[in-house]
N, CA, C, O and CB atoms as a CASP TS submission, in Angstrom:
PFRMAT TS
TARGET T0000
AUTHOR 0000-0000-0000
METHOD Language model
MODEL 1
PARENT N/A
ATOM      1  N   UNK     1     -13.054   3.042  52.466  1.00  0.00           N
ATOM      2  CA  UNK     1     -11.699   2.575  52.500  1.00  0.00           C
ATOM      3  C   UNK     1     -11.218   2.573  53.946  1.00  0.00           C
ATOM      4  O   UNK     1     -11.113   3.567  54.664  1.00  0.00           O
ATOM      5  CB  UNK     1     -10.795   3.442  51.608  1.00  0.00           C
ATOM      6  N   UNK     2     -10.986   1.514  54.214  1.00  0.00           N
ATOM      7  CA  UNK     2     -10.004   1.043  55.704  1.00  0.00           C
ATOM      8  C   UNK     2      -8.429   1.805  55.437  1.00  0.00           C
ATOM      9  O   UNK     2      -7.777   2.006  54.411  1.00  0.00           O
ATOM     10  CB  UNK     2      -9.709  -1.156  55.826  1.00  0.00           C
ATOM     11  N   UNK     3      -8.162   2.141  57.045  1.00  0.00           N
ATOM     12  CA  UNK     3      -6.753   2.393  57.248  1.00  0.00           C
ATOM     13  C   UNK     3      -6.606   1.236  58.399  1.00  0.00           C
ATOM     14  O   UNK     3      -7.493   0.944  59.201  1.00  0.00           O
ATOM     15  CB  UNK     3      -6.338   4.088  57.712  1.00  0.00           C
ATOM     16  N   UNK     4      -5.329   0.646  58.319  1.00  0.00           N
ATOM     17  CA  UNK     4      -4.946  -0.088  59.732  1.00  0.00           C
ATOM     18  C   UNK     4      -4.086   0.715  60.059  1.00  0.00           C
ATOM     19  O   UNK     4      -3.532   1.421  59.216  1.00  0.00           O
ATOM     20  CB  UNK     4      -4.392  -1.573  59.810  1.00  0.00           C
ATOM     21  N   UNK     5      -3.691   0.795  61.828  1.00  0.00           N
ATOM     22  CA  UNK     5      -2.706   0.730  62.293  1.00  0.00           C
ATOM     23  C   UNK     5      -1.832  -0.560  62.939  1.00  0.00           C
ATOM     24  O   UNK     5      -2.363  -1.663  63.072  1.00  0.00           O
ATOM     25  CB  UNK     5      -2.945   1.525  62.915  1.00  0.00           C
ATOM     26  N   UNK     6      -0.647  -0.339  63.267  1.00  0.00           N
ATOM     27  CA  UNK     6      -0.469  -1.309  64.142  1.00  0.00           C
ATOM     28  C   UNK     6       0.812  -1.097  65.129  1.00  0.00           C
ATOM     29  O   UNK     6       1.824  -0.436  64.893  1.00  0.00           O
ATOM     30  CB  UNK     6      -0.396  -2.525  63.360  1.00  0.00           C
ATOM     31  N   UNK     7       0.493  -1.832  66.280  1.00  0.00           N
ATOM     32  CA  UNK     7       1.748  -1.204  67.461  1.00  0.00           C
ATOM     33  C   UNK     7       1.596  -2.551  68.498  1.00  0.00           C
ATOM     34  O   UNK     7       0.644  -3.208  68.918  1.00  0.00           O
ATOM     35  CB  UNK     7       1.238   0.744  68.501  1.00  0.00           C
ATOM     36  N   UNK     8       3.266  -2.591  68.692  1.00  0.00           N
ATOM     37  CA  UNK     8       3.756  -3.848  69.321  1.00  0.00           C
ATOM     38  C   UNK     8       3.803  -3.394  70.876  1.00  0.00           C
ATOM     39  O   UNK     8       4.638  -2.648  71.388  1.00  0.00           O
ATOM     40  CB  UNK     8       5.315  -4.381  68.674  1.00  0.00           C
ATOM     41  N   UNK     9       2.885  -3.922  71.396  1.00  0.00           N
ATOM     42  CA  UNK     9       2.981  -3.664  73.047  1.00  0.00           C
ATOM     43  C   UNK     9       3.572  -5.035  73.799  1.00  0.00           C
ATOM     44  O   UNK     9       3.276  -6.194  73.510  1.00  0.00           O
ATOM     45  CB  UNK     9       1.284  -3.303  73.743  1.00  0.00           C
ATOM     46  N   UNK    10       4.562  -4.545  74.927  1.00  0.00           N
ATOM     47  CA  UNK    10       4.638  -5.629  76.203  1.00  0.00           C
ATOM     48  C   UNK    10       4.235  -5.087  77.106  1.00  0.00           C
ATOM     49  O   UNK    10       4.309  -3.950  77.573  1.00  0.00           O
ATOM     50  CB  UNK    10       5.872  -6.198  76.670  1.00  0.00           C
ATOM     51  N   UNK    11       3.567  -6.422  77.460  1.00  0.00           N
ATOM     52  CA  UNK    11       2.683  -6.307  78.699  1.00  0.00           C
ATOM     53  C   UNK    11       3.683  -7.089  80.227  1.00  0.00           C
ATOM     54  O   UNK    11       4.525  -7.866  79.776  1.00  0.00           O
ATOM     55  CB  UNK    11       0.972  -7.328  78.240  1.00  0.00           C
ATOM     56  N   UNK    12       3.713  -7.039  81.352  1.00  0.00           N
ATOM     57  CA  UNK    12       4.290  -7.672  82.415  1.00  0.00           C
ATOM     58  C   UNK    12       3.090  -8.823  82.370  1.00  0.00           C
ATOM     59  O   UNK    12       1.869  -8.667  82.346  1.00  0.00           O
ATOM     60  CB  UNK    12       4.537  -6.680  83.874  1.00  0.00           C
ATOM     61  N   UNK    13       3.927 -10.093  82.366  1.00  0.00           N
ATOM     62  CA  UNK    13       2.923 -11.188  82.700  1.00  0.00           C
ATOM     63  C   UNK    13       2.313 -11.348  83.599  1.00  0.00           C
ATOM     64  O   UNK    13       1.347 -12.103  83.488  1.00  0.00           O
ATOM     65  CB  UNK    13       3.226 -12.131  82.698  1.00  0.00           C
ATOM     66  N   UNK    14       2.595 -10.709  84.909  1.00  0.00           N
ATOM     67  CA  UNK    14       2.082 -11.044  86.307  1.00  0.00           C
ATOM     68  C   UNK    14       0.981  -9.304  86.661  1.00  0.00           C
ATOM     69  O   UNK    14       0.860  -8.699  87.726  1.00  0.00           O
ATOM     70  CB  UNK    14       3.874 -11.383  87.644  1.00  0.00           C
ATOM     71  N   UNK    15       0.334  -8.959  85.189  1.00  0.00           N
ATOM     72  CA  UNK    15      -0.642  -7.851  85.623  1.00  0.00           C
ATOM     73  C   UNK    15      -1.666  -8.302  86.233  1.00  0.00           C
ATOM     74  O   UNK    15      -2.214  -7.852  87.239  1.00  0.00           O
ATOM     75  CB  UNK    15      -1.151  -7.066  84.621  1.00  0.00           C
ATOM     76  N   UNK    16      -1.979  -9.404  85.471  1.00  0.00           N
ATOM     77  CA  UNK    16      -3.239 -10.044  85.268  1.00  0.00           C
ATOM     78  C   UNK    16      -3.580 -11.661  85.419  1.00  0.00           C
ATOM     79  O   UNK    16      -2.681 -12.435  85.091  1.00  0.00           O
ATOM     80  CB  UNK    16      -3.523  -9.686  84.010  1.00  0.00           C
ATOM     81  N   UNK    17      -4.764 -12.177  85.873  1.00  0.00           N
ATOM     82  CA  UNK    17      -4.774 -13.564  86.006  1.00  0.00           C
ATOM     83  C   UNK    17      -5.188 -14.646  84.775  1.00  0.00           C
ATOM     84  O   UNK    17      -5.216 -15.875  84.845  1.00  0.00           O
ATOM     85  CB  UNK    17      -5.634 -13.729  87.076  1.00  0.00           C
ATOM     86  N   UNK    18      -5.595 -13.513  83.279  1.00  0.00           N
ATOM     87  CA  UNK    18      -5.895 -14.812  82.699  1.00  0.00           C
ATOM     88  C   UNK    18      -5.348 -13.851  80.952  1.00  0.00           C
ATOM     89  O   UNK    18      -5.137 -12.660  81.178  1.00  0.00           O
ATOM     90  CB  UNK    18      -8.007 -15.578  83.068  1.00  0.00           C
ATOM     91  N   UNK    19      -5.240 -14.060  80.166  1.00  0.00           N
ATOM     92  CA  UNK    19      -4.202 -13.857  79.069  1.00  0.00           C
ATOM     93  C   UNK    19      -5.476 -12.651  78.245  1.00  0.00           C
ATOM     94  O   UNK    19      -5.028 -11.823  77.452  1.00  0.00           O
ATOM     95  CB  UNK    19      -3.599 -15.707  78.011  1.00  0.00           C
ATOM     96  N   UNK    20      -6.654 -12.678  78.472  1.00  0.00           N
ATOM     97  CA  UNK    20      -7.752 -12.152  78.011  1.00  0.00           C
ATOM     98  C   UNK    20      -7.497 -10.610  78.747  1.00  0.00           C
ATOM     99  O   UNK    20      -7.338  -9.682  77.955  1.00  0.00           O
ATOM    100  CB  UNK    20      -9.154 -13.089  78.415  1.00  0.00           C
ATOM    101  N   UNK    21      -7.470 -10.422  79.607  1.00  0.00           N
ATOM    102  CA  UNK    21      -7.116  -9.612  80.669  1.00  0.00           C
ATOM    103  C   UNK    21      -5.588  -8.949  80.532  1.00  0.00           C
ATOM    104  O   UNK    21      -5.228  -7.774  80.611  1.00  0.00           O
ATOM    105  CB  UNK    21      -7.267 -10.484  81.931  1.00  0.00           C
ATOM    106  N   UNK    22      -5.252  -9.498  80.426  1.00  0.00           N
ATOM    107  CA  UNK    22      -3.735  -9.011  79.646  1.00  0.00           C
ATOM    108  C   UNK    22      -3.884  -8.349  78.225  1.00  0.00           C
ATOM    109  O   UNK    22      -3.628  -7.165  78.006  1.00  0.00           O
ATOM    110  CB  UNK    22      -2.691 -10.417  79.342  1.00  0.00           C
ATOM    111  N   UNK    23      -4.238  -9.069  77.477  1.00  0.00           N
ATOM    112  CA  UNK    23      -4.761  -8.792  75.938  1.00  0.00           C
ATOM    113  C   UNK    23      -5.352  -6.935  76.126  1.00  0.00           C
ATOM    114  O   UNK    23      -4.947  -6.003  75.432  1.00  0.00           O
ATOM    115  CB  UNK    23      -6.433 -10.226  75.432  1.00  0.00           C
ATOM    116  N   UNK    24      -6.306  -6.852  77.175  1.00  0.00           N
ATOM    117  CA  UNK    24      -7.231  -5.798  77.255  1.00  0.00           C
ATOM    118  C   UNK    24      -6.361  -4.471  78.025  1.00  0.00           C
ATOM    119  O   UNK    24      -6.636  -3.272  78.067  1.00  0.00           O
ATOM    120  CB  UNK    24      -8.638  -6.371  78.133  1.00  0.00           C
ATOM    121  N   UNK    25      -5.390  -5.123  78.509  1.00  0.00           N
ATOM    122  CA  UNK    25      -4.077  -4.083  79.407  1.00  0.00           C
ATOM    123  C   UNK    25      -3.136  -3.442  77.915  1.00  0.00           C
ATOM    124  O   UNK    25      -2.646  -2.317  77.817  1.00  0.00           O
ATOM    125  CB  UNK    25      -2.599  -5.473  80.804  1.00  0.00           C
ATOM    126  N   UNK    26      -3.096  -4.624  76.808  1.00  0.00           N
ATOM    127  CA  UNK    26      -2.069  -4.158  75.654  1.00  0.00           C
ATOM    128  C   UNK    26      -2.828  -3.009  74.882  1.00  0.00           C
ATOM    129  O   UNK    26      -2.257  -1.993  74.485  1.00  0.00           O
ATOM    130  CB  UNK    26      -1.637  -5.486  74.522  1.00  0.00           C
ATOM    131  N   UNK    27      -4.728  -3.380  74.638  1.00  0.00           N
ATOM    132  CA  UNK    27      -5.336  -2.146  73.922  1.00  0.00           C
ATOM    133  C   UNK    27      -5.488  -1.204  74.453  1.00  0.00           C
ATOM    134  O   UNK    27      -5.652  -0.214  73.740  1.00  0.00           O
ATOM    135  CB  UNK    27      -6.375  -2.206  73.452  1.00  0.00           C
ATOM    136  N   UNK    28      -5.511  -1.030  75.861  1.00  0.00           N
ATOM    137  CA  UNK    28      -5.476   0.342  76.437  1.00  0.00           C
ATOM    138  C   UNK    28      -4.490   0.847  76.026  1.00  0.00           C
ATOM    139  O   UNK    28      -4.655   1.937  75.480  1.00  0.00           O
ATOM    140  CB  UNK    28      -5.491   0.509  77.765  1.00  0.00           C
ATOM    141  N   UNK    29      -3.463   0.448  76.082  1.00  0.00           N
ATOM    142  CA  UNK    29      -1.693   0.908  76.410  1.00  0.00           C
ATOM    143  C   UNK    29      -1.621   1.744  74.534  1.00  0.00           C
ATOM    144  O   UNK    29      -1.220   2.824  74.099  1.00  0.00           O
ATOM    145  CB  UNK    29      -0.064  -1.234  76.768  1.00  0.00           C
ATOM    146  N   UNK    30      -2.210   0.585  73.962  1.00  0.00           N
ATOM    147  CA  UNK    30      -2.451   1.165  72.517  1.00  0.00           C
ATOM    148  C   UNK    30      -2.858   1.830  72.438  1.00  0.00           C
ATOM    149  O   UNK    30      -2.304   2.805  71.930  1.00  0.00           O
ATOM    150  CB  UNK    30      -2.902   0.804  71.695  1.00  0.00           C
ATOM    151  N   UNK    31      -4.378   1.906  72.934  1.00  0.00           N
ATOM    152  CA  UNK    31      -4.895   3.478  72.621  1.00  0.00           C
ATOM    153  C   UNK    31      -4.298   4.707  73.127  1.00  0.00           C
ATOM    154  O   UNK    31      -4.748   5.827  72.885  1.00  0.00           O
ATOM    155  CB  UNK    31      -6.199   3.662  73.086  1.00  0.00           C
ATOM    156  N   UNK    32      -3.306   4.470  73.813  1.00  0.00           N
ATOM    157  CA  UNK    32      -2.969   5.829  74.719  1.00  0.00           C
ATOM    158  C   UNK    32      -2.282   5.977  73.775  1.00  0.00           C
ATOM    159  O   UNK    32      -2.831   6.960  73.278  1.00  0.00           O
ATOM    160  CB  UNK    32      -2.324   5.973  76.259  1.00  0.00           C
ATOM    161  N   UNK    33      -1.167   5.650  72.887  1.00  0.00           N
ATOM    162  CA  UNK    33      -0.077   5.580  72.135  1.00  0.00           C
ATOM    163  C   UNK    33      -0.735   6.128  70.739  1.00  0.00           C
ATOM    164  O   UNK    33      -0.032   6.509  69.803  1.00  0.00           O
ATOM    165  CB  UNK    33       0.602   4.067  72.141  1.00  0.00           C
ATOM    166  N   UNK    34      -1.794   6.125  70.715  1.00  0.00           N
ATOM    167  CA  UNK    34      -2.271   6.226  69.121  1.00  0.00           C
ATOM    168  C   UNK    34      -2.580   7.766  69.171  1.00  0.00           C
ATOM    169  O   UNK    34      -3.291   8.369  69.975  1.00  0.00           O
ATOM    170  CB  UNK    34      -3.808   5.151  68.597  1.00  0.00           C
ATOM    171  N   UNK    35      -1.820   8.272  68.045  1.00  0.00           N
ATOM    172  CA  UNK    35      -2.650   9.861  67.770  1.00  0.00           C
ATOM    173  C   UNK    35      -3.485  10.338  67.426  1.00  0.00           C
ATOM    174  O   UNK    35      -3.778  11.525  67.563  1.00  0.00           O
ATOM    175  CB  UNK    35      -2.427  10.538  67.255  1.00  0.00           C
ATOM    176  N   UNK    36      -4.211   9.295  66.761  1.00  0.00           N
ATOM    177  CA  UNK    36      -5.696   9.797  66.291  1.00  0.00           C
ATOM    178  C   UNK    36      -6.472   8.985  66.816  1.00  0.00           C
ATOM    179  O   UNK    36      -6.508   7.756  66.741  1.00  0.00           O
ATOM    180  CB  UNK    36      -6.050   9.855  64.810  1.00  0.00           C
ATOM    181  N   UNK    37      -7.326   9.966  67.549  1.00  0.00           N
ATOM    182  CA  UNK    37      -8.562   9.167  68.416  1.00  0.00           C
ATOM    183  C   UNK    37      -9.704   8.914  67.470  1.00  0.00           C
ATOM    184  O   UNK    37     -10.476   9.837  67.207  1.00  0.00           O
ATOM    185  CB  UNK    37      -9.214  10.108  69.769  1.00  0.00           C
ATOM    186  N   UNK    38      -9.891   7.460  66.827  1.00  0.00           N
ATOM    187  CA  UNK    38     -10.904   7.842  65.993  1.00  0.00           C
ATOM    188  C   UNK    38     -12.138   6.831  66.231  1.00  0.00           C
ATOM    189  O   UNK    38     -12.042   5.831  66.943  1.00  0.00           O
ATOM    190  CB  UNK    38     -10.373   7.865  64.519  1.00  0.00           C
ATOM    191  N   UNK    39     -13.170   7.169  65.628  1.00  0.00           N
ATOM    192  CA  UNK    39     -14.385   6.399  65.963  1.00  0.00           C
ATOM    193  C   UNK    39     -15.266   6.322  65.316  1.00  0.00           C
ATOM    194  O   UNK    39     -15.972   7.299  65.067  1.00  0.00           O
ATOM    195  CB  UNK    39     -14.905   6.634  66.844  1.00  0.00           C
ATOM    196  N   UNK    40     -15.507   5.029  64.810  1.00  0.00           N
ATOM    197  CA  UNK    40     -15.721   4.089  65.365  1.00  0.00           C
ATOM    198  C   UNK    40     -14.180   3.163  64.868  1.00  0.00           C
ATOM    199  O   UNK    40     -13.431   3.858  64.181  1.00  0.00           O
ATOM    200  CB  UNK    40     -17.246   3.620  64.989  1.00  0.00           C
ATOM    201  N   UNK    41     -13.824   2.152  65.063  1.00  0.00           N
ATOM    202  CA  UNK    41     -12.615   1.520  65.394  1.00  0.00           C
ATOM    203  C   UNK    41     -12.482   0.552  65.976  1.00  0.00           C
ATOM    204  O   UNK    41     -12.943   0.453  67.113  1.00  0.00           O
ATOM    205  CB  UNK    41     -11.972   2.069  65.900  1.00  0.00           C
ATOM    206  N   UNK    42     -11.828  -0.435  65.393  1.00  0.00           N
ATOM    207  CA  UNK    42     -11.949  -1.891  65.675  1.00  0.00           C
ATOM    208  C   UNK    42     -10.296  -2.507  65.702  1.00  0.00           C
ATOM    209  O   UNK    42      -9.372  -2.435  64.891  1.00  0.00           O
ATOM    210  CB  UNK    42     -12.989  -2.658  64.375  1.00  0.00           C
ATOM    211  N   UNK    43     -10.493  -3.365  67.544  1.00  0.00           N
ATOM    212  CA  UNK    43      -9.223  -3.461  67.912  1.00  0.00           C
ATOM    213  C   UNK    43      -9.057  -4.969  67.458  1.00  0.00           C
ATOM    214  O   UNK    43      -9.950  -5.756  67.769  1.00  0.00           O
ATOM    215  CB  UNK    43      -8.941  -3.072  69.474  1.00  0.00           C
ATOM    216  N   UNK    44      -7.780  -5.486  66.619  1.00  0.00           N
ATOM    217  CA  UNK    44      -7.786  -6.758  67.221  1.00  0.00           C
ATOM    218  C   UNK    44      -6.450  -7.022  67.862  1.00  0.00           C
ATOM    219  O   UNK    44      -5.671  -6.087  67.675  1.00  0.00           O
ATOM    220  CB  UNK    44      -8.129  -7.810  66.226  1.00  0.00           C
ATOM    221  N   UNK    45      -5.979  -7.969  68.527  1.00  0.00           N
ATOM    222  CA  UNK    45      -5.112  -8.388  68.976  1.00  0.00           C
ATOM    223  C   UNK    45      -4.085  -9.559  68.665  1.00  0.00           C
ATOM    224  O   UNK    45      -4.714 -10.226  67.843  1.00  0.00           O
ATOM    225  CB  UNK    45      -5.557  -8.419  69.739  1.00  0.00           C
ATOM    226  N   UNK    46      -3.066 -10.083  68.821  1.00  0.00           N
ATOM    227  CA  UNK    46      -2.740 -11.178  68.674  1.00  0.00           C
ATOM    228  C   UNK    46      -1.534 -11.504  69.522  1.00  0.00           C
ATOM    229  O   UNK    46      -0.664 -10.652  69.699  1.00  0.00           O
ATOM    230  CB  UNK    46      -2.638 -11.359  67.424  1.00  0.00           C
ATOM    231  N   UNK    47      -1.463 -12.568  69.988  1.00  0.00           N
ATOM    232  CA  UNK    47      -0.490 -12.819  71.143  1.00  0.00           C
ATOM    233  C   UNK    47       0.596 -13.613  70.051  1.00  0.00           C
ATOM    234  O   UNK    47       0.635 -14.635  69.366  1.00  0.00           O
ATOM    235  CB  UNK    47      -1.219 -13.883  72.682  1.00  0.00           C
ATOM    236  N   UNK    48       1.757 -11.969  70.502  1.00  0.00           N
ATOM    237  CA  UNK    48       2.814 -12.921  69.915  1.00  0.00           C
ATOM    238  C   UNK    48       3.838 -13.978  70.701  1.00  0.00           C
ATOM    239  O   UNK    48       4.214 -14.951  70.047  1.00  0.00           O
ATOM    240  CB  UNK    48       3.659 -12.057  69.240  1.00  0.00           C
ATOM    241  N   UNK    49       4.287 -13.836  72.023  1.00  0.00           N
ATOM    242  CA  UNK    49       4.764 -14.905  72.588  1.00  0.00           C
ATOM    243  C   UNK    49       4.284 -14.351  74.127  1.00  0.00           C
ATOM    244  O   UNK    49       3.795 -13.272  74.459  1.00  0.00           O
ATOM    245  CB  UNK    49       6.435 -15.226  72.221  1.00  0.00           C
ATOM    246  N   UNK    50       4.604 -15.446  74.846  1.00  0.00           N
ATOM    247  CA  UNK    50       4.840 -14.657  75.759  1.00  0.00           C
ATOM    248  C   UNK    50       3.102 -15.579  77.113  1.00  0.00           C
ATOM    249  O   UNK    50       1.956 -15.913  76.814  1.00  0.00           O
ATOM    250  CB  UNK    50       4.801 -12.600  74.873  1.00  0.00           C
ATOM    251  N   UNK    51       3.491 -15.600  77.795  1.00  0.00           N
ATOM    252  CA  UNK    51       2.277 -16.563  78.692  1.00  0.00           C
ATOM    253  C   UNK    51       2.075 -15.581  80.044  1.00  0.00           C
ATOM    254  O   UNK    51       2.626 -14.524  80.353  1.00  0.00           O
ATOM    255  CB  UNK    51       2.969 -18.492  79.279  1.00  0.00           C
ATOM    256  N   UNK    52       0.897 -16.505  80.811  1.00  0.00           N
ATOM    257  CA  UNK    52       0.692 -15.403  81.788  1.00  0.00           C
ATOM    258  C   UNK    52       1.668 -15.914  82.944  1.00  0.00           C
ATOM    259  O   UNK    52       2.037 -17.088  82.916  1.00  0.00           O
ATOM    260  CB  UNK    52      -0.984 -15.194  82.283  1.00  0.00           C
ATOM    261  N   UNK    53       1.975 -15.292  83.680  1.00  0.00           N
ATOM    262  CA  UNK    53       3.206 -15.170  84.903  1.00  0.00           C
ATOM    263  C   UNK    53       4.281 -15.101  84.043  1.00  0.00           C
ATOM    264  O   UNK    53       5.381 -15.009  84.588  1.00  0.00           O
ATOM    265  CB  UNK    53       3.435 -16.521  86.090  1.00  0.00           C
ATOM    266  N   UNK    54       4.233 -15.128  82.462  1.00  0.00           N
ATOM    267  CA  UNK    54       5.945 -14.363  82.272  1.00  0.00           C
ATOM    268  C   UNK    54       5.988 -13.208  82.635  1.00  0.00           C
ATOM    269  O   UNK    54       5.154 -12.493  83.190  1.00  0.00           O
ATOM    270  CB  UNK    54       6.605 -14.187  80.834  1.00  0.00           C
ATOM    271  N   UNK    55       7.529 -12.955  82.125  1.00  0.00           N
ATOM    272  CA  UNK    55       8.065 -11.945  82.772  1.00  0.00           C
ATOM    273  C   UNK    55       7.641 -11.121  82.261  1.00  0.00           C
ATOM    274  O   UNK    55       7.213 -10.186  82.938  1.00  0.00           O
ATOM    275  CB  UNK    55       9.209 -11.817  82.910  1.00  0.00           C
ATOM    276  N   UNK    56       7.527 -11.058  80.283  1.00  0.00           N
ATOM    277  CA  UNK    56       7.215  -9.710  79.520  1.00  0.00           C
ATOM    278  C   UNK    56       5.899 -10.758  78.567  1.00  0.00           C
ATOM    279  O   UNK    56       6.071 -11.965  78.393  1.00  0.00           O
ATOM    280  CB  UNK    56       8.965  -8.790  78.376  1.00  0.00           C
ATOM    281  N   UNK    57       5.053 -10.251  78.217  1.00  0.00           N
ATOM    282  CA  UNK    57       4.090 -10.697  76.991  1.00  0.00           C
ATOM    283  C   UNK    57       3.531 -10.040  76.020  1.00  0.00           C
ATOM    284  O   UNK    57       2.568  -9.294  76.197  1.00  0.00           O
ATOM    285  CB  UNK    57       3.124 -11.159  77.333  1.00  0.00           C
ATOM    286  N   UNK    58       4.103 -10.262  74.851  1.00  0.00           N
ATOM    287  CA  UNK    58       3.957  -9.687  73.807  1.00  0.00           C
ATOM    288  C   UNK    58       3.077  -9.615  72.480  1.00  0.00           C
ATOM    289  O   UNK    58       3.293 -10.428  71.581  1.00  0.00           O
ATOM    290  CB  UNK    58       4.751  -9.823  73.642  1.00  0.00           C
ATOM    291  N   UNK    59       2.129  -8.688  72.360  1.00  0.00           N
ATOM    292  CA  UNK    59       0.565  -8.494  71.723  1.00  0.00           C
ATOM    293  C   UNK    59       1.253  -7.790  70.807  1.00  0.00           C
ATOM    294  O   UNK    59       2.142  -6.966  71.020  1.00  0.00           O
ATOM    295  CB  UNK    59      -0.852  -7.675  72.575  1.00  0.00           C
ATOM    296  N   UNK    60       0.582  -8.325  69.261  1.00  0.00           N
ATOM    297  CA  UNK    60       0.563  -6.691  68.310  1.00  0.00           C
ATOM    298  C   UNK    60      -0.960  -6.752  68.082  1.00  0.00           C
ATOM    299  O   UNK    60      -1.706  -7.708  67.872  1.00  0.00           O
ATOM    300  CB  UNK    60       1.628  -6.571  66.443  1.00  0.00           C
ATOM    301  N   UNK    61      -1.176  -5.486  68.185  1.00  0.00           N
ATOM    302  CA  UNK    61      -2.201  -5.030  68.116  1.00  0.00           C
ATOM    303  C   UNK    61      -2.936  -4.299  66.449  1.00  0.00           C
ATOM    304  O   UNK    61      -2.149  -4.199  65.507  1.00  0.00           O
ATOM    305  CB  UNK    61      -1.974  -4.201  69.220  1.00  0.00           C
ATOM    306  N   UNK    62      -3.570  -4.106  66.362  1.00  0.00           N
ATOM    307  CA  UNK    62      -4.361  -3.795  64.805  1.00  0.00           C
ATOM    308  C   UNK    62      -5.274  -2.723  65.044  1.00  0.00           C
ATOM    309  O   UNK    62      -6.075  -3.022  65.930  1.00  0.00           O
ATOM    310  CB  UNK    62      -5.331  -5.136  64.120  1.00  0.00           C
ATOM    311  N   UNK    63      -5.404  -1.816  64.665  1.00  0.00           N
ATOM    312  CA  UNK    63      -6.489  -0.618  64.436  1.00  0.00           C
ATOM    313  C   UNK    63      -7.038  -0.761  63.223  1.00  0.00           C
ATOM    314  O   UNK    63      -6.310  -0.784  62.231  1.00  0.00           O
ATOM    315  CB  UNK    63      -5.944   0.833  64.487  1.00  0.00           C
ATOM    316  N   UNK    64      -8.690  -0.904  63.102  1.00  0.00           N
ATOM    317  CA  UNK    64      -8.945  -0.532  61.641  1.00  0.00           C
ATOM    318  C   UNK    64     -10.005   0.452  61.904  1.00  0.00           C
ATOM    319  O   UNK    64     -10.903   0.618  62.730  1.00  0.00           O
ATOM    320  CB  UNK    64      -9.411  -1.794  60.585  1.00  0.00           C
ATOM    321  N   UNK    65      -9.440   1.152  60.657  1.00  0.00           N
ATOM    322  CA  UNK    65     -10.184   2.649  61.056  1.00  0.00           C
ATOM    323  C   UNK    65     -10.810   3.309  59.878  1.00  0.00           C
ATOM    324  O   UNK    65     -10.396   2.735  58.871  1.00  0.00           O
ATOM    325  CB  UNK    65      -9.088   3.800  61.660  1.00  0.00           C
ATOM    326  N   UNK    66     -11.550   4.176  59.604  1.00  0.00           N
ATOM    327  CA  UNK    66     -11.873   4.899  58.244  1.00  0.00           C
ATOM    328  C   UNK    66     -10.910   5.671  58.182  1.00  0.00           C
ATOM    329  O   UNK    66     -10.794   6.438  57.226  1.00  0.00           O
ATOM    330  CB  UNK    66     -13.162   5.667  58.056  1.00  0.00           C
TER
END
C-alpha cells in the first residue's frame, strides 16, 4: 500500500536557467520540509504556473511512499 504526500513549493524564477532545474530546486526544498525521511520514494512534480525569469514559480510536488 502507497502513501502520497504532497507540498506546494515557490521557487524564484531567476534560480535557474531552464524550468528542469528549477523543478529539481522545488524537490530539494521538499525534501527538507518533509518529516519522514523515507526510502525508497518517488518524486513527481508538476508545474503549476509560473515560467523561468518569473518572479515566483510554482511546483506541487508528490511523494509516494510505503
Amino acid at each position: 500500500m502507497f502513501k502520497y504526500d504532497y507540498y506546494d513549493v515557490e521557487v524564484r524564477g531567476d534560480c535557474a536557467d531552464s524550468i528542469d532545474d528549477l523543478a529539481d530546486i522545488a524537490i530539494a526544498e521538499a525534501t527538507d520540509r518533509a518529516r519522514l525521511y523515507c526510502l525508497p520514494a518517488i518524486w513527481y512534480v508538476v508545474r503549476v504556473r509560473g515560467l523561468v525569469g518569473d518572479f515566483v514559480v510554482q511546483f506541487r510536488i508528490c511523494r509516494k511512499r510505503r
